[in-house]
Structure formats: structure tokens, C-alpha cells
MARZA-257876 format. One record per residue (C-alpha): residue in one letter; x, y, z. Coordinates in Angstrom, 3 decimals. Example, Ala and Ser with C-alpha at 12.3 -4.5 7.8 and 13.67 -1.06 7.14 Angstrom:
['a',[12.300,-4.500,7.800]] ['s',[13.670,-1.060,7.140]] 
end
This chain:
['x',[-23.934,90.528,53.992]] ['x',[-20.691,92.486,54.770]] ['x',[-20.160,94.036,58.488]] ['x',[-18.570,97.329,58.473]] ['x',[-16.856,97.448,62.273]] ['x',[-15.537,100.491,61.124]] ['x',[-16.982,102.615,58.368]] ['x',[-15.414,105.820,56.785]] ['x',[-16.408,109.438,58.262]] ['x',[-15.095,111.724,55.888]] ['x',[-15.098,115.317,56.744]] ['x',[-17.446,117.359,54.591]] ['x',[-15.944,119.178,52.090]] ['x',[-17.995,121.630,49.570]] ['x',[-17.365,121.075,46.128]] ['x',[-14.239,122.399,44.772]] ['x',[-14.981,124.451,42.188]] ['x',[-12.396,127.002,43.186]] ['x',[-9.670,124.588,42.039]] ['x',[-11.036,124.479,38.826]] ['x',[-11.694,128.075,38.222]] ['x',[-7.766,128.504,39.308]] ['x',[-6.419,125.645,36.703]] ['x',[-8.855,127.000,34.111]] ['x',[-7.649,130.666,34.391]] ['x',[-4.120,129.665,34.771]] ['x',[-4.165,127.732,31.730]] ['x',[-5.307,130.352,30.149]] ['x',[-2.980,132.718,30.874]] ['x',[-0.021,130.760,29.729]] ['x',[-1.667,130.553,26.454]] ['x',[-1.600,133.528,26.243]] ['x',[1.407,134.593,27.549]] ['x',[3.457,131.665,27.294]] ['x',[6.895,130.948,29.218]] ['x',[7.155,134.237,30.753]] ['x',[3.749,133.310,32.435]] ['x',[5.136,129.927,33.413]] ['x',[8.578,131.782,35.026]] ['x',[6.477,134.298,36.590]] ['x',[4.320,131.108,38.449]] ['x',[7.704,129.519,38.986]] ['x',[9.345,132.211,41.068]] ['x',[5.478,132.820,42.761]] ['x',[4.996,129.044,43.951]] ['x',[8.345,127.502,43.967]] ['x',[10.998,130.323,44.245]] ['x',[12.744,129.591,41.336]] ['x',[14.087,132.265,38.990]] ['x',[16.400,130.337,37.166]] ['x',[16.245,128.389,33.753]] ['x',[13.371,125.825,32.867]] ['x',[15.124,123.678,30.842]] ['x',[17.615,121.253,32.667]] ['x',[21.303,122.081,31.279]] ['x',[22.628,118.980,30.563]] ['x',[26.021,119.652,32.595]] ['x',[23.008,119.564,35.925]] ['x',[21.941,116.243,34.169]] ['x',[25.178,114.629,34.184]] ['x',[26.437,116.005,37.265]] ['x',[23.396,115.047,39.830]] ['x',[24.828,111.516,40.624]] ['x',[27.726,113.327,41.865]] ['x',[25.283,114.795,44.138]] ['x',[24.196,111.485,45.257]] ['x',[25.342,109.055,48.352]] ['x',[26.401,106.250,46.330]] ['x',[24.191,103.724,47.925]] ['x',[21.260,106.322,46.652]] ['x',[22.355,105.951,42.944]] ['x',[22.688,102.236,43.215]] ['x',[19.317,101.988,44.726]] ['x',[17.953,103.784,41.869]] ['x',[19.512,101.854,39.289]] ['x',[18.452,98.359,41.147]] ['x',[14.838,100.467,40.524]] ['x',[15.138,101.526,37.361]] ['x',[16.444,97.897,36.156]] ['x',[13.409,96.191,36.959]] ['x',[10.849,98.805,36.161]] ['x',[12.668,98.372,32.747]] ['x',[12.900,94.514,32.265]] ['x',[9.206,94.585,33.582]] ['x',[8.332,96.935,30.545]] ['x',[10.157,95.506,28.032]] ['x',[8.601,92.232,28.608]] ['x',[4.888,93.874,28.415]] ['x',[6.463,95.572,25.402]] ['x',[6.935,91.952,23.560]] ['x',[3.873,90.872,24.971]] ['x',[2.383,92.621,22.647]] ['x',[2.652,92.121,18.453]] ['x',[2.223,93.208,15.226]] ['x',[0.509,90.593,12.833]] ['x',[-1.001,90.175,9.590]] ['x',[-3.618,87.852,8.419]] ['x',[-5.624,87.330,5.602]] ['x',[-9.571,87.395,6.864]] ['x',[-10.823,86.577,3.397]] ['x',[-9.816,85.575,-0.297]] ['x',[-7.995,88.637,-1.295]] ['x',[-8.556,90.996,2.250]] ['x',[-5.683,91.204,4.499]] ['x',[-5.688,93.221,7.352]] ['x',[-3.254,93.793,9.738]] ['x',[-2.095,95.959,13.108]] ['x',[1.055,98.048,13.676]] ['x',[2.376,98.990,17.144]] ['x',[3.555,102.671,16.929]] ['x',[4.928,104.497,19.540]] ['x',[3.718,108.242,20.282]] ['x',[6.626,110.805,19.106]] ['x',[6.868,112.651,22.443]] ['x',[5.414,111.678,26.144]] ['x',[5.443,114.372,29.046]] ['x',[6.398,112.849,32.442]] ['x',[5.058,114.752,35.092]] ['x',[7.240,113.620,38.260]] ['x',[5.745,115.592,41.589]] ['x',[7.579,117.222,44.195]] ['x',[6.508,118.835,47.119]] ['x',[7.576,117.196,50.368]] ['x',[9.403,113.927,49.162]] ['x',[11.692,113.476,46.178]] ['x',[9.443,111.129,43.938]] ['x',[12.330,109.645,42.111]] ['x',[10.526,106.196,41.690]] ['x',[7.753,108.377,39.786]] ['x',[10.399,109.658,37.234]] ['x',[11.436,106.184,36.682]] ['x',[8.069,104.584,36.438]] ['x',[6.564,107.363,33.619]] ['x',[10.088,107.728,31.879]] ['x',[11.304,104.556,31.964]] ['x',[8.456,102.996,30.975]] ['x',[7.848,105.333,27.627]] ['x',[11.997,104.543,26.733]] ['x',[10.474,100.742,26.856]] ['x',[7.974,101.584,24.900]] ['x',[9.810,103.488,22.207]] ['x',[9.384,106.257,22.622]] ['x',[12.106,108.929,21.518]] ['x',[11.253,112.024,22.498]] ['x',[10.752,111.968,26.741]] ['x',[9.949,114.911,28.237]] ['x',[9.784,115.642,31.979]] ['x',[8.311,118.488,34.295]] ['x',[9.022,118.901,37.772]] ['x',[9.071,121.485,40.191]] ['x',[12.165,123.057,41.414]] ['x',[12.591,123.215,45.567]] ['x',[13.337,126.517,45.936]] ['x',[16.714,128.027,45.186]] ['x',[18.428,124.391,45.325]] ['x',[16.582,123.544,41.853]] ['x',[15.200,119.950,41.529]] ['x',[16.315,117.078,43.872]] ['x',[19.275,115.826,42.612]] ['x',[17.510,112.337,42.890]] ['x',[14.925,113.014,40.114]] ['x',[17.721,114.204,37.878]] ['x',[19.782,111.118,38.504]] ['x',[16.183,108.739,37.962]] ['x',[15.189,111.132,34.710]] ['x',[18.974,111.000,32.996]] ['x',[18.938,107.198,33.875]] ['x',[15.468,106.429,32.761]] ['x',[15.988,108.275,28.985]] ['x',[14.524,111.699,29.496]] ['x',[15.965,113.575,26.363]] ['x',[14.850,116.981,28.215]] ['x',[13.893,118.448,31.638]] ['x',[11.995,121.319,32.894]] ['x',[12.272,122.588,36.258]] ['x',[8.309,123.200,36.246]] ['x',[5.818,122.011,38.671]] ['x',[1.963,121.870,39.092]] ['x',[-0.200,123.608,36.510]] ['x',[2.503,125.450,34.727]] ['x',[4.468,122.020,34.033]] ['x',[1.389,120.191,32.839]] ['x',[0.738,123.174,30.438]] ['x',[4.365,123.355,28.803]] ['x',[4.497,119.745,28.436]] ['x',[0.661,120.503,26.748]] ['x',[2.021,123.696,24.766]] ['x',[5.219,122.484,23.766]] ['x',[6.755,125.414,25.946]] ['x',[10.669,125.358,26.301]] ['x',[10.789,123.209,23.694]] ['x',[8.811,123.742,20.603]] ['x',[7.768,119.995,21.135]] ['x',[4.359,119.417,22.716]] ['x',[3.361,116.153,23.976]] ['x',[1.209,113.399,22.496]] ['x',[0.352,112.119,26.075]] ['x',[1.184,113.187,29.556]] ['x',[1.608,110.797,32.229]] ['x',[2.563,110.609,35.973]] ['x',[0.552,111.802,38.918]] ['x',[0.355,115.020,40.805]] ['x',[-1.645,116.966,43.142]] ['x',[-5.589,117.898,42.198]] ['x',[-3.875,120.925,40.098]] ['x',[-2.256,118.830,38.579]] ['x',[-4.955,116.377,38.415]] ['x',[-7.612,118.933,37.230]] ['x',[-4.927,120.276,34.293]] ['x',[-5.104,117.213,33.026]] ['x',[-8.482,116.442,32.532]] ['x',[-9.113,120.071,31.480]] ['x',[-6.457,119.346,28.699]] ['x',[-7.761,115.764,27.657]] ['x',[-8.509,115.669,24.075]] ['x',[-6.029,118.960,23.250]] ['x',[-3.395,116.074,24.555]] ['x',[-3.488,111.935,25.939]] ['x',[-3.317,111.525,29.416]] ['x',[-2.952,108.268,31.406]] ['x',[-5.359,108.515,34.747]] ['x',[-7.124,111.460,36.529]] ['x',[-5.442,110.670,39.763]] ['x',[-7.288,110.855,43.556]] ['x',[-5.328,110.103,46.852]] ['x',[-4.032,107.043,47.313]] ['x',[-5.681,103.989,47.669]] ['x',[-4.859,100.524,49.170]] ['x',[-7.304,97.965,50.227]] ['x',[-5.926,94.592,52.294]] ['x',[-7.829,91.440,51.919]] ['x',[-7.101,89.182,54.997]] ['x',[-8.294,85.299,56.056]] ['x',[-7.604,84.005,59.540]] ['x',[-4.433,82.996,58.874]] ['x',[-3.198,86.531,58.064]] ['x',[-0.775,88.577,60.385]] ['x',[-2.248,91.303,61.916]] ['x',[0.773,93.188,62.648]] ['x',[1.752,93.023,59.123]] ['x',[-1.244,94.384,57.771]] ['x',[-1.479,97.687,60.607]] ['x',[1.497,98.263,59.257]] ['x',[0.732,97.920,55.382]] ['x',[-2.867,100.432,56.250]] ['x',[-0.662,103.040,58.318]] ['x',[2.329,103.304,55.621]] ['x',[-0.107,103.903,53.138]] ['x',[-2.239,106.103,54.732]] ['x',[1.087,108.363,55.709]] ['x',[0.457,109.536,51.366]] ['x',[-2.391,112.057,52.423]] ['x',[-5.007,112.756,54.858]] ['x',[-7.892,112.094,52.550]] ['x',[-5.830,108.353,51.257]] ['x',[-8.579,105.690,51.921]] ['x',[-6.940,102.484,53.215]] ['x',[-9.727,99.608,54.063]] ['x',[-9.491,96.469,55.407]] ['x',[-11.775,93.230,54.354]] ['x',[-11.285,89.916,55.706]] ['x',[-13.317,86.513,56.446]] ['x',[-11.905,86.776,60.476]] ['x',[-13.617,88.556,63.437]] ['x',[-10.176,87.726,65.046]] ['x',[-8.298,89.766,62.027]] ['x',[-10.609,92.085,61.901]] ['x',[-10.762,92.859,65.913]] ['x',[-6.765,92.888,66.253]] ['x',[-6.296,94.978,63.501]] ['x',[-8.353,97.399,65.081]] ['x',[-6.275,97.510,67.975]] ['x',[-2.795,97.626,66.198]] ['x',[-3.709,100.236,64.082]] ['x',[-3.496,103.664,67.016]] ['x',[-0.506,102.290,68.233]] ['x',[1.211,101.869,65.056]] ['x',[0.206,105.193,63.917]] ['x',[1.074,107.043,66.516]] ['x',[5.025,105.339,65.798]] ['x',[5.164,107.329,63.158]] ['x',[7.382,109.905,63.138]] ['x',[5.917,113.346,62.468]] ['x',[4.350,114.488,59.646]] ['x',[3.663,110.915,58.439]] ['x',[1.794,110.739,62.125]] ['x',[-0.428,113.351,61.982]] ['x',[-1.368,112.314,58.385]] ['x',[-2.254,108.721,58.755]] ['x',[-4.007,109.475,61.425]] ['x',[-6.159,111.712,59.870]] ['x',[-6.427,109.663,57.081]] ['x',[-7.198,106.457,59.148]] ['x',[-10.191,108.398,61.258]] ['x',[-11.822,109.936,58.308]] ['x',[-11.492,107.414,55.436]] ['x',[-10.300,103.657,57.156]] ['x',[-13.029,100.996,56.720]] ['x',[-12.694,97.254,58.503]] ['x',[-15.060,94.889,56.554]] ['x',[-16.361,91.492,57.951]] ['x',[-17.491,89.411,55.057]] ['x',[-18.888,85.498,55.033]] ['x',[-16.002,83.977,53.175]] ['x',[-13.465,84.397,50.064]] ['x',[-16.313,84.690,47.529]] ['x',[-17.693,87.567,49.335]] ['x',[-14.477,89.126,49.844]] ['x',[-13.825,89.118,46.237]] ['x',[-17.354,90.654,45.316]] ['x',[-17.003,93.827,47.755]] ['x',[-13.415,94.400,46.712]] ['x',[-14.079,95.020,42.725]] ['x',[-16.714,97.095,43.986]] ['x',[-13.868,99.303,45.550]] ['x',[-12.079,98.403,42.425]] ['x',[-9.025,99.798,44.707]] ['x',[-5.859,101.102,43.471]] ['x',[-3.456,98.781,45.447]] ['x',[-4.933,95.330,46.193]] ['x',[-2.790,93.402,48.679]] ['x',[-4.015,89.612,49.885]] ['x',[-3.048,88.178,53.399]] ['x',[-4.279,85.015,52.438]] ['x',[-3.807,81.394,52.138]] ['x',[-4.550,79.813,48.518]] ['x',[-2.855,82.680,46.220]] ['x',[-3.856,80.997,43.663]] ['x',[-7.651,81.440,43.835]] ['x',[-7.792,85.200,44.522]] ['x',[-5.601,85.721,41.952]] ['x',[-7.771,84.346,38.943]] ['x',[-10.812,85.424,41.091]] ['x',[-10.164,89.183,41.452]] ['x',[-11.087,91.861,38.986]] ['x',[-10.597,94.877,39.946]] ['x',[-7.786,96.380,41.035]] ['x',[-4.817,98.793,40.128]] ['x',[-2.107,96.005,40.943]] ['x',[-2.577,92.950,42.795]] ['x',[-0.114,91.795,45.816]] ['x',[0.406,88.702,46.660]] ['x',[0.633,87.164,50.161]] ['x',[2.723,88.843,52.959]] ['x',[6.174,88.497,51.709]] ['x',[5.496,91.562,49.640]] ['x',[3.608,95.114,50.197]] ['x',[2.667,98.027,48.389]] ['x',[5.648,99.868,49.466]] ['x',[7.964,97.251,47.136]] ['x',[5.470,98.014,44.069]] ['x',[6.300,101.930,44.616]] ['x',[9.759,101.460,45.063]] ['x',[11.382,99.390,43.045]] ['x',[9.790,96.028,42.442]] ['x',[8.965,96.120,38.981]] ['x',[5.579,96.463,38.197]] ['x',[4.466,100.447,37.459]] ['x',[2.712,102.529,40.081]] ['x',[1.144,104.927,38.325]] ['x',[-2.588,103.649,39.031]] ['x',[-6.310,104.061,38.657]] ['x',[-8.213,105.542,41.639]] ['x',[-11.581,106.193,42.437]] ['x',[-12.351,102.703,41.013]] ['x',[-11.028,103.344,38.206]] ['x',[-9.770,99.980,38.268]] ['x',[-13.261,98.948,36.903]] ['x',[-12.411,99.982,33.085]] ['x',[-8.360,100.387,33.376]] ['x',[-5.382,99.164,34.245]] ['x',[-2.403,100.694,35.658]] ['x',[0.089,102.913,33.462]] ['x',[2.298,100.341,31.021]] ['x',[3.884,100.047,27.812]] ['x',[0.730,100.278,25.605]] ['x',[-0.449,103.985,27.230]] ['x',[2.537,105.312,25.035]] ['x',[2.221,102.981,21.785]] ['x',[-0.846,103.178,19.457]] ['x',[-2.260,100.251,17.893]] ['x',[-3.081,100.903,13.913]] ['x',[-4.416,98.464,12.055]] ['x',[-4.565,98.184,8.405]] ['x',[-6.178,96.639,5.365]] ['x',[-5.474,95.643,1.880]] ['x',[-7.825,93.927,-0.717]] ['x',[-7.543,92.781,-4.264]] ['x',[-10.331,93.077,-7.000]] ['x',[-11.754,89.630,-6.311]] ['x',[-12.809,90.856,-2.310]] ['x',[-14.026,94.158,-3.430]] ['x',[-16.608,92.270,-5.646]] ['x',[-17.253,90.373,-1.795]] ['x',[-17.207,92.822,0.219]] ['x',[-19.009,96.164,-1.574]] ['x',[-21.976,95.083,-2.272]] ['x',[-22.126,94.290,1.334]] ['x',[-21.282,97.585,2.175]] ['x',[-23.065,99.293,-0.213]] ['x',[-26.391,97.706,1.253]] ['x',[-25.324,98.286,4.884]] ['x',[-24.745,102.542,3.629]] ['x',[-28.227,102.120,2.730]] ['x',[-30.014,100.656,5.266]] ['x',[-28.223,103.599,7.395]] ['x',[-29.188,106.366,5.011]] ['x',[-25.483,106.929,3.733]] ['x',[-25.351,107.328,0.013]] ['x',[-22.275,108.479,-0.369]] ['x',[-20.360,105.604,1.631]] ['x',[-21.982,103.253,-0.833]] ['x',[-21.219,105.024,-3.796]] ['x',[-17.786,104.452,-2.744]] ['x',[-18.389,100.651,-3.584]] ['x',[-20.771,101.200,-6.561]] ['x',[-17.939,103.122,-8.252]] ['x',[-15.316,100.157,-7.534]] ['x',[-17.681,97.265,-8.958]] ['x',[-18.595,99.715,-11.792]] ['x',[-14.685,99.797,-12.387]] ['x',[-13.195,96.396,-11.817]] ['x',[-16.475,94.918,-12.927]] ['x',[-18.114,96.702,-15.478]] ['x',[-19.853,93.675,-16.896]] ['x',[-21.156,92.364,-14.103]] ['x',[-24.287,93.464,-11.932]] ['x',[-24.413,93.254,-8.062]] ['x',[-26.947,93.988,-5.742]] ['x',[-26.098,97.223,-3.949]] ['x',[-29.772,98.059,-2.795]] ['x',[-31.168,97.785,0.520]] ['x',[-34.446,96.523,0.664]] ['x',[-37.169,98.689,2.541]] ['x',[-36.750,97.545,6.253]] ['x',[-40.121,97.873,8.202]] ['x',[-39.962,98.618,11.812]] ['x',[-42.118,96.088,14.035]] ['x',[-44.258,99.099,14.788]] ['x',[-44.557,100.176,11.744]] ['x',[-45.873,96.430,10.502]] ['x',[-48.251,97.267,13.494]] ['x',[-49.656,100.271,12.267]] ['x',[-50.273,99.219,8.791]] ['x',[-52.008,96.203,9.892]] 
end
């Protein structure tokens, strides 16, 4: 059975229903007012009284703006976020086949006509966001990329995000943050173009205007705080792992980051490295972790590697990093899990950079029933079919009984009509014989 030597105490918090009265009514008004509403929220939350739409002289000017070591970090980013994509993109195919004498069927991989990015803002300039959701739907095909982000007062967005959006394929930008962005992306505001999907993560406005909008528009994940989960053996690194927990528990005060490993030893030191390399931090990552640490840290002492593995894809975590020995094994043993990192040479930190893989994740175990945002969020698989006159005499009849048994007429009229047609001289058995429930036999009996 797993030992929790230290178990999560989060603080209670009443339900929020405020925050989804506020998204609800604010959506509402910018239906009904439209981009004047979404200026007027602008200038109220962000300062910003100039234009929405990114001119593309600001576009083309914000590496200008940039340190040069800055741009070149973001195009060392943005080239293997891309060659990662592309390479999911050709993992997956179109094909035809013919299932039967005369049926072929088929699948076509079409991309969605327009994605909205959403790339937050707030205290850090997510430019590793805008190239994960942009880049990503470029890869995919996509040709119409549009992006909202909020504006940082009178300076307008981070020159950073431009530089990541213009280099990742954006087509257009909106200087528009929180609910308002989500809903012009939704509404097609600015730009007369509304989105097929939105993608990209945000704060539980943002969050909460996306699920309210599922259905009127595709989304990718209703994202929580930020999860990572370490799984360490005895041969693991303590240091290497405080410091892995405390970077990234520095994303929000209520970011669970747990710990489960086969080693008392681990386990213990861990522990003790973990206050100290907090409280390194320089402030407001600090007083962050350490809230997040004290109300939502867990340190898990199982019985061995199969263990392990069973109470991690019941956390189903976001980020799943192993300080282990035999890679291997945990690798086609785990099942749950945003993204997976192998052994200590890498961290999370390289997977939200600039590694490759994409970081926009499942939380909240999601990671039971999704994957992580890639290639195929923005394509849609359609399949097809095709028959001659020879498999409609196969397959209606077939059909036509199957209508029957499930009290459909008119579906198997559909095939009467074609075997009447292509067959008029033939008869087929279209009826469903009377189907008598076990009950039923009971009954009568």
C-alpha cells in the first residue's frame, strides 16, 4: 500500500460560482455589443485603448525589439516544436481500401479553416505558448491562424509574442486577453472569421470561456494549474528532483507537484531539500512555490516500480518526469500522463521551452482519456464510402433488417428502394424477424 509522508492540505475554497456568473455575463455582453464591448474590457483590465488587430508594420518590426540572442532562442524553439509536428503530421495518413466486393471506404485528413491561439499574458511573456498553439496548427495545415493576447498596458503586447506569433504563421493578431479574446476568436470579432477550434491555455476565465463556448466552437483542454508528478528509485538525485518540484510549483500557488518513489532515502532527502530550495527563489516565484508546495505537495512511498506505475495513472498527471534506472520499462509501462520525461538529463522546464514536444496539456487527470495538444486537434478525420450495385445487393438487406429490428422504417426503405431499383427481379429478405426478449419468453411460458 502507498505511504503518503506528506499528503496535500489544500486550503478550502467555496465553490466558484462567481467566476462563472462573470464569464457567462461577459460573454453575453459582447454578443451583444460586440467589439466596442471587447475595447471597453480592454481599456478596463489591461489599459489598452489602442487597436485590436496587430498592424502588420508591429508584426514585422518586434524582432527589432528583441536582444538578438532572444530571437535566436525563439527560432531554436520554434524549429523543433515544428519538425516535432510535422513528423506527427506524417504520422498520420489518408488511405483507401476496399472492405468488400464492390465497397470501398476510405479516410481524408482535413485541416480546420481557422484555429484561435489563445497565448496568456499576465506576469511572464508566454512566447513558447504562441509557438506551441500556432506553430503547431501551421504544421497541421492550417491557413487561417488566429491569435489573442492581452496587451500590457500602454506598451501593447510583449514584443516576444509578436516575434513567436509572426514566426510561427499567425496570419492575424489581436491585442485581446482573457474572456474578451476567447470570445472574438469565438465571434469572429475583428475579423469576420470565427474559429473552428480554440487552443492554448489561460487563466480560469479563460478556462471557464472555453468550456462555456464548447460546442458553439472546438476547444483543445479545459486547463487547471499546473501539474508535474516525479517518479524516483534509489538511484535518483535528490537535488535534481527539489529542484524539478520547486520550478514547477513557482506556475501558481494552487500547482500540485507530487513526488512517488520506491526509496525511504529519496523520499526523506527530498523532504529536506525542498524549504531550502524554495526559499532560493527569488521573489515572487518564492512566495508561490511555497504556497504551492505546503498546500498541494504530496511525497509517496510505494513497494516497488509496479506500484509506482499504478498510483501515477491514477494522478494521470500533466507532466510525468522518471528519475529512474531502466527507462525502458516505465516507458511502455506508464499510461497516463500529459508527456512523459525521461531520466534526469531532461526536465519539464526543456518540454515548455523549447524541446520539441507541445505543452499544451491535460490536467486534472485528464490524461486518463487525452493526450496533449498535437497535430490532429486541428485536422479532422473524414472518412468516406463508395459501393457499386453488386454490394448494395450485400449490404441492404443487411441494413434493412438491422432498421427493423431498431424500429426505423425509413432507414430501411432507403435500401428497399435501391434493391427495388438495381434489382427489380430479384427478391431479398429485408424483414426482421420478431425478436423476443428473454423476459418476455418468460412470461409467455
Amino acid at each position: 500500500m502507498p505511504k503518503y509522508l506528506k499528503k496535500a492540505n489544500p486550503p478550502v475554497v467555496a465553490t466558484d460560482s462567481e467566476s462563472v456568473k462573470r464569464v457567462s455575463k461577459t460573454l453575453d455582453d459582447i454578443r451583444k455589443r460586440g467589439e466596442s464591448e471587447v475595447r471597453a474590457l480592454n481599456l478596463a483590465f489591461d489599459r489598452w485603448d489602442g487597436d485590436v488587430v496587430v498592424s502588420d508594420s508591429a508584426l514585422d518590426s518586434a524582432e527589432k525589439r528583441l536582444p538578438v540572442t532572444v530571437a535566436d532562442d525563439l527560432r531554436f524553439a520554434h524549429a523543433r516544436v515544428t519538425a516535432f509536428a510535422a513528423r506527427q503530421r506524417d504520422s498520420i495518413s489518408e488511405f483507401e481500401m476496399e472492405l468488400a466486393d464492390g465497397l470501398f471506404v476510405g479516410q481524408r485528413l482535413v485541416p480546420v479553416s481557422t484555429a484561435g491561439c489563445y497565448v496568456p499574458g499576465g506576469r511572464y511573456a508566454h512566447a513558447a505558448s504562441a509557438i506551441m498553439s500556432a506553430a503547431t496548427a501551421k504544421a497541421a495545415g492550417v491557413e487561417n491562424i488566429i491569435a489573442a493576447t492581452p496587451p500590457g498596458g500602454e506598451f501593447g503586447i510583449h514584443p516576444a509574442i509578436l516575434f513567436a506569433l509572426k514566426l510561427s504563421g499567425a496570419t492575424t493578431v489581436l491585442a485581446a486577453g482573457g474572456i474578451q479574446g476567447i470570445a472574438s476568436l469565438a465571434f469572429g470579432l475583428f475579423t469576420g472569421e470565427k474559429a473552428d477550434i480554440i487552443v492554448g491555455p489561460g487563466n480560469r476565465y479563460v478556462a471557464e470561456a472555453k468550456r462555456l463556448l464548447f460546442g458553439e466552437v472546438g476547444i483543445d483542454v479545459i486547463a487547471g494549474p499546473t501539474e508535474s508528478l516525479v517518479i524516483a528509485d534509489e538511484s535518483a538525485d535528490e537535488h535534481l528532483i527539489a529542484a524539478d518540484l520547486a520550478g514547477q510549483a513557482e506556475h501558481g500557488i494552487d500547482s500540485p507537484v507530487w513526488l512517488i518513489t520506491t526509496s525511504r532515502r529519496v523520499a526523506e532527502a527530498v523532504l529536506n531539500e525542498m524549504p531550502g530550495t524554495i526559499a532560493a527563489l527569488p521573489e515572487p516565484a518564492r512566495s508561490v512555490a511555497e504556497q504551492a508546495w505546503s498546500h498541494y505537495g504530496e511525497v509517496v512511498l510505494v513497494d516497488g516500480r509496479d506500484e509506482a506505475c499504478r498510483v501515477s495513472d491514477r494522478y494521470a498527471p500533466e507532466h510525468l518526469h522518471v528519475h529512474a534506472q531502466h527507462l525502458d520499462w516505465w516507458l511502455q509501462n506508464l499510461k497516463n500522463y500529459g508527456s512523459l520525461f525521461l531520466g534526469e538529463e531532461t526536465t519539464v522546464t526543456f518540454g515548455d521551452k523549447c524541446s520539441g514536444p507541445n505543452h499544451i496539456l491535460p490536467t486534472r487527470s485528464g490524461a486518463r482519456y487525452t493526450g496533449g495538444l498535437s497535430v490532429a486537434k486541428f485536422i479532422k478525420v473524414l472518412t468516406w464510402q463508395r459501393m457499386n450495385q453488386q454490394s448494395v445487393s450485400e449490404v441492404a438487406p443487411v441494413a434493412a433488417r438491422i432498421s427493423r429490428l431498431e424500429g426505423m422504417e425509413g432507414h430501411a426503405r432507403s435500401g428497399d428502394i435501391r434493391l427495388q431499383k438495381y434489382f427489380p427481379n430479384r427478391r431479398f429478405d429485408v424483414m426482421c424477424p420478431s425478436v423476443v426478449r428473454t423476459r418476455d419468453r418468460e412470461n409467455a411460458g
